[in-house]
N, C-alpha and C positions, 0 to 999 in steps of 0.2 A: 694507111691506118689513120683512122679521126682518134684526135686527142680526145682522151676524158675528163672534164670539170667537174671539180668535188668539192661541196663547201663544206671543212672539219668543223665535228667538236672537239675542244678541248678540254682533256678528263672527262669525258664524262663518265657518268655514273651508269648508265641505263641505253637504252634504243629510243627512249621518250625526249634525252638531250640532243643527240644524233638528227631523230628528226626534226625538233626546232630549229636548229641549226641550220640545216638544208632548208627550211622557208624563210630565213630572215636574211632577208636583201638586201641587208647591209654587211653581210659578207662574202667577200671574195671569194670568188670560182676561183679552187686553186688547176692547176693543169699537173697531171699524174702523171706518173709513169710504174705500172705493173711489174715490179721485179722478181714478184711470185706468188703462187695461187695456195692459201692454206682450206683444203677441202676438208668440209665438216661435216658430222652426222646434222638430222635435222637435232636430235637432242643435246650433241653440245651445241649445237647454233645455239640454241633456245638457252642454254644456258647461259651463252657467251654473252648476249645480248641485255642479259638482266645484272652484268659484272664485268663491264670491259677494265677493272681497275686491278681485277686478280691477276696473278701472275701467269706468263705464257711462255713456256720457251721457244717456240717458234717465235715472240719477236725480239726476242735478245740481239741488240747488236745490227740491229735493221731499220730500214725507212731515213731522213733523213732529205738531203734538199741538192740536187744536182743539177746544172745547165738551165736551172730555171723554172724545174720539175720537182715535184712532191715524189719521193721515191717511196711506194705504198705493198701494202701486202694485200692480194685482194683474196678475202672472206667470203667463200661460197658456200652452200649448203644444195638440197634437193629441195624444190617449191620454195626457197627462201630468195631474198634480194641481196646480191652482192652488197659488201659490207667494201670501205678501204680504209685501211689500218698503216700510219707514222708513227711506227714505237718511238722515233728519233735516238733508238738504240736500246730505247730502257726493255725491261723485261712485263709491261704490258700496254694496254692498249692506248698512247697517249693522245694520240688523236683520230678521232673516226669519222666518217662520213660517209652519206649518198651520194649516187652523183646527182648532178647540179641539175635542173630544169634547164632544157636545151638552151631557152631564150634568156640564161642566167647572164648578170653584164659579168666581164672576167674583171672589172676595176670598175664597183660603183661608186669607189673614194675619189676616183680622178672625173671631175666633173669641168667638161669642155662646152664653152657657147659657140654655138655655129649661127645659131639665128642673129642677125644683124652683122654679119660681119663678112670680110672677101669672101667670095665661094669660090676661090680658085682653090683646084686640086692640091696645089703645092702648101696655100697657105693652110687649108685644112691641114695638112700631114704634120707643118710645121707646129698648130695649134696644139695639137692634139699628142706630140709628141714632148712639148715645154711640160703638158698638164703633167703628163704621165712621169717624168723625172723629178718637178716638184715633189710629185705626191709619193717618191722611193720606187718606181717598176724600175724592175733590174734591166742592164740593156738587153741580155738577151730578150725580154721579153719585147721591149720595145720595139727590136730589130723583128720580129716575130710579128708583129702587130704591121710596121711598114712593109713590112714583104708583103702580108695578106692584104692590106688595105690598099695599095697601088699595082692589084693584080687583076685589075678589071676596069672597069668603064666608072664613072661619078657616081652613081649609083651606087654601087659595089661598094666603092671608097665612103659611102655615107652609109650603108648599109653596116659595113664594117665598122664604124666609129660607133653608131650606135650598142653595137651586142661588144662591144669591149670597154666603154665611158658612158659616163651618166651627161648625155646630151641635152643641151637646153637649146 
């Protein structure tokens, strides 16, 4: 199963925040986890979209942050684009989002320099690993990021530093 990357709004009012949110690169691809699908007519979709703030009882008590994972409701309709929904328990929609633009970085906070400096594979890992602790990534996620990133050839491993940190 590939992970899904969702950059939230939070509170938002409308699908007009929602979407800003998902083109402003300076937030974090959170990484999800689907814990269940609320299927809509297209007319409450259309409703839902213009009032994520009303109350819902489907998210009562739901969403919420596990193993390193956004734990989401995912908002489907017919013809409509998945929606993902972190009540973080309350009874409506407190954070929503699209998912993320494939080539979104998952931490454009943690910004690592590679150019001018050892290119050995280790020290890369190591660099890349200090940035990411300064800047709060939890360790799973860290431990998440060295597995993928030391799972291939140098390439790979640079490959990988890029779509996860803001590389110089």
């Amino acid at each position: 199963m590939n992970n899904i990357f969702v950059r939230f709004a939070s509170k938002p009012l409308h699908i007009g925040d929602v979407k800003a949110a998902q083109e402003n690169e300076t937030l974090r691809a959170e990484d999800i986890k689907i814990t269940e699908t609320t299927e809509l007519s297209t007319a409450e979709y259309d409703a839902f979209i213009q009032s994520f703030l009303s109350d819902r009882n489907w998210c009562v008590g739901k969403g919420g942050c596990a193993n390193g994972r956004v734990q989401v409701i995912e908002v489907t309709a017919p013809d409509r684009q998945s929606l993902y929904v972190n009540p973080e328990g309350y009874n409506y929609a407190r954070y929503v989002g699209l998912k993320a633009p494939d080539n979104a970085l998952r931490f454009p906070d943690v910004r690592v320099q590679l150019s001018g400096r050892d290119g050995n594979a280790f020290a890369v890992l190591g660099q890349c690993q200090r940035a990411a602790r300064k800047e709060g990534v939890s360790g799973d996620q860290i431990k998440e990021f060295m597995a993928e990133a030391s799972a291939g050839n140098y390439d790979h491993l640079l490959a990988t530093c890029m779509r996860w940190f803001d590389c110089t």
